[in-house]
N, C-alpha and C positions, 0 to 999 in steps of 0.2 A: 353398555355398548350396543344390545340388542335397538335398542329406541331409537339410535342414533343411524343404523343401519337400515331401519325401516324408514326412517326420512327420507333416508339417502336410493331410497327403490323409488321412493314417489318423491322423486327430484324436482319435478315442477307440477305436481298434482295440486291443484286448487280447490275442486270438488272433496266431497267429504266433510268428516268431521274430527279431530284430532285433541284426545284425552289431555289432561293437564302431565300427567306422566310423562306422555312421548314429547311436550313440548319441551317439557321444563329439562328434560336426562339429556335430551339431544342440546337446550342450551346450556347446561352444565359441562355440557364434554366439549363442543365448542368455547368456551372459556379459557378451560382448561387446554385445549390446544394452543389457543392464542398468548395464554401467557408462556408456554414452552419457545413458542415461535418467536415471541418479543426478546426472550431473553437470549435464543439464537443469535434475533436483529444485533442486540446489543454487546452479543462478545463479538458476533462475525464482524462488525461495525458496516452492519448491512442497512443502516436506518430501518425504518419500517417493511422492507421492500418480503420477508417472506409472510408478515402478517396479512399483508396487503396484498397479494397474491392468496391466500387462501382465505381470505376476506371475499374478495371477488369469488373465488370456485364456491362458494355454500351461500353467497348472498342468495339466489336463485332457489334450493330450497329452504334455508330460514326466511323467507315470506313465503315461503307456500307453506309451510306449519304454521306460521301465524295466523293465514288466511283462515288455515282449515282449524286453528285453537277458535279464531273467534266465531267460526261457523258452529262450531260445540255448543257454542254459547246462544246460536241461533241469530246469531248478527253477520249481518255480511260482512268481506272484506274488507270494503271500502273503510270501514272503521278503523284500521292500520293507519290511514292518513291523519287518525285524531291522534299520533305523536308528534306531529307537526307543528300544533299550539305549544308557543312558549310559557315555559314551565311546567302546565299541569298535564300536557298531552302525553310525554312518557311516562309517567305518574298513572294518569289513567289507563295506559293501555297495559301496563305493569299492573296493575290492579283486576284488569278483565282476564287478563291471561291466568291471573290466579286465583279468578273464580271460578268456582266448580260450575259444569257443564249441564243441561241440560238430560236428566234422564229418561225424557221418551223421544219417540223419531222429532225432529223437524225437518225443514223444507231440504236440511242438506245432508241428511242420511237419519239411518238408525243411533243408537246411543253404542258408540267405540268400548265401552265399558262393558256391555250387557255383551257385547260381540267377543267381547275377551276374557268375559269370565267360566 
């Protein structure tokens, strides 16, 4: 929950750099809320309408921890938009996300790991 709550201070932070850790625990718990939330939809006979609502409130920071996963990695954000190719582009970016980061400074900070150990 800690990881999840540190996204949530840097709501729309796009500078930095952002461990595999904090990405991945904040989208495991994001998951896991949506499938609570779906199954809400589905007894309240709410259609999608509370997933969708809190789809929207975290859209805003789940890309700014992507931005800043792939700046880890010393790639700009703009590389987010290579989910966008059909077929291989979520594929690849699922792939970047869960490669390990760069361990000395680059252009978009120190190494988030060295800072937390």
């Amino acid at each position: 929950m800690n990881h999840y709550t540190d996204v949530l201070k840097k709501y729309a932070t796009f500078s930095g750099r952002a461990r595999r850790q904090e990405y991945w625990m904040y989208t495991l718990f994001n998951v896991g809320i949506i499938i609570v939330l779906a199954i809400l939809d589905a007894v309240l006979s709410t259609g999608p309408l509370l997933v969708g609502i809190y789809v929207l409130a975290v859209f805003l920071p789940s890309l700014a921890v992507t931005v800043r996963r792939l700046h880890d990695l010393g790639k700009s954000g703009w590389w987010y938009f290579i989910s966008l190719v059909p077929f291989i582009g979520g594929i690849w970016l699922l792939v970047l996300t869960a490669t390990a980061g760069q361990q000395q400074p680059n252009e978009y900070g120190p190494d988030p790991k060295a800072i937390h150990a």
